[in-house]
N, C-alpha and C positions, 0 to 999 in steps of 0.2 A: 350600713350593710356589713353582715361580718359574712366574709369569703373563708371557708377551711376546708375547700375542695381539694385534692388530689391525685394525680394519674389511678387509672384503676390495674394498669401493668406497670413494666419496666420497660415500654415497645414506644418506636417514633409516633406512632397513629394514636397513642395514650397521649405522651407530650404535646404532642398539635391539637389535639381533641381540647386540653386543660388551658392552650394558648387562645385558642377560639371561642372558649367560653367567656374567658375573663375579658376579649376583646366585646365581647356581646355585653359582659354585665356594666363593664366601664359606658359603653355607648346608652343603653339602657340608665344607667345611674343621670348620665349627662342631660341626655331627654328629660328625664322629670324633675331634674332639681337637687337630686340628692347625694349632697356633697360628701358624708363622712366614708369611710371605708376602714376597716381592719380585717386585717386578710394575716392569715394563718400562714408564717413559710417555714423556712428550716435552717437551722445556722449552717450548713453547706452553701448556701444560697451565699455569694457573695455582693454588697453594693460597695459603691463609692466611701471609701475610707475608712475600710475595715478594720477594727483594732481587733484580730484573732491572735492568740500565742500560738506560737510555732506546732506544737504537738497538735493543736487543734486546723490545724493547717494541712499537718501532712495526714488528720484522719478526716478533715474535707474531701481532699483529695484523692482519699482510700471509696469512701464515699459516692463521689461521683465516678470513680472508676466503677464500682460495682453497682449502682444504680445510674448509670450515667443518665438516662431517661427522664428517672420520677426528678431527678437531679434539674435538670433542665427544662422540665415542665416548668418547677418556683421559679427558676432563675427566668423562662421565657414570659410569666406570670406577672414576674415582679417589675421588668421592663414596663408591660403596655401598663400599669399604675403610675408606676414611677415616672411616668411619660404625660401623665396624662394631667387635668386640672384639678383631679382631687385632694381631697383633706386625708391622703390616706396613710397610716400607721400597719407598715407590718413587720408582727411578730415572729423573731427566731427564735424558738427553745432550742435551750441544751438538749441534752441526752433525757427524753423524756421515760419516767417508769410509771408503775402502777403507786398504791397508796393513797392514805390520807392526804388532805392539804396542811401543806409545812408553811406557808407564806411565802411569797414571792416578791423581788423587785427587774426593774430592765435596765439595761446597761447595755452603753455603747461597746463597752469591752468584753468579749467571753472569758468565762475561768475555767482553765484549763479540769475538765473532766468533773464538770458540774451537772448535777442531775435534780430535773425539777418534775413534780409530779402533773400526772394529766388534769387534775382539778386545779391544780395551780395554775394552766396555762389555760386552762377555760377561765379561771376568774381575772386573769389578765387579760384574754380575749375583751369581756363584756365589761372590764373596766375602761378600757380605749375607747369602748362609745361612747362616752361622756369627756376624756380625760385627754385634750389637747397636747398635752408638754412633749408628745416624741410624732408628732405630728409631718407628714412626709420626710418617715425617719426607719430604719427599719433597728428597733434594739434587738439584745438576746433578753430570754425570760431566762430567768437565773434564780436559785432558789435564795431563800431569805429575805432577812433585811437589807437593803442597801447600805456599803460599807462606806 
């Protein structure tokens, strides 16, 4: 299943609305069997042993101060996944823009003011349905080749 829903405001009742769903598609996934998951989040989002550099830190934080909402929709998103018994992989992109596709790889670490294009983090999406290795893990989508 690929999740790349998102609040449709910046308002409490958006964030609960995106926490209630993903609690419905987890329970639903669980019912029928179907373990994989990649869900679409946002490097603001932080999990367990985050390797961000400082500057991408303090514009997290710039971030969830001015979307605090859609901010905490992924973050409340990412918990009931994160929590739950699935296979699931989700993706932080960098600073996403328009354009062709550059190629892409994922990485535990963000680079500071890396920008990756929206095809690039669509075929990163539909490559995690198949591709185990960051498996209940959340990388960043970073552009290029892996260094």
């Amino acid at each position: 299943v690929i999740a790349a829903l998102g609040p449709r405001s910046n308002t409490l009742d958006a964030e609960l609305a995106l926490e209630l769903g993903m609690r419905h598609l987890v329970a639903a996934m669980t019912d029928v069997g179907v373990a994989r998951l990649v869900a679409l989040s946002g490097a603001a989002v932080d999990v367990p042993g985050d390797a961000k550099p400082v500057v991408d830190r303090v514009v997290s934080r710039f971030v969830r101060l001015a979307a605090r909402h859609v901010v905490g929709a992924k973050q409340r998103e990412f918990a009931i996944f994160a929590a739950s018994d699935l296979e699931w992989t989700a993706l932080r992109p960098a600073i996403v823009t328009d354009g062709d596709p550059r190629g892409y790889h994922l990485s535990e670490r963000l680079r500071p003011g890396a920008r990756v294009t929206r095809a690039d983090v669509a075929a990163a999406i539909v490559d995690q349905l198949a591709d185990g290795t960051f498996t209940r893990a959340a990388p960043f989508v970073l552009p290029g080749p892996a260094s």
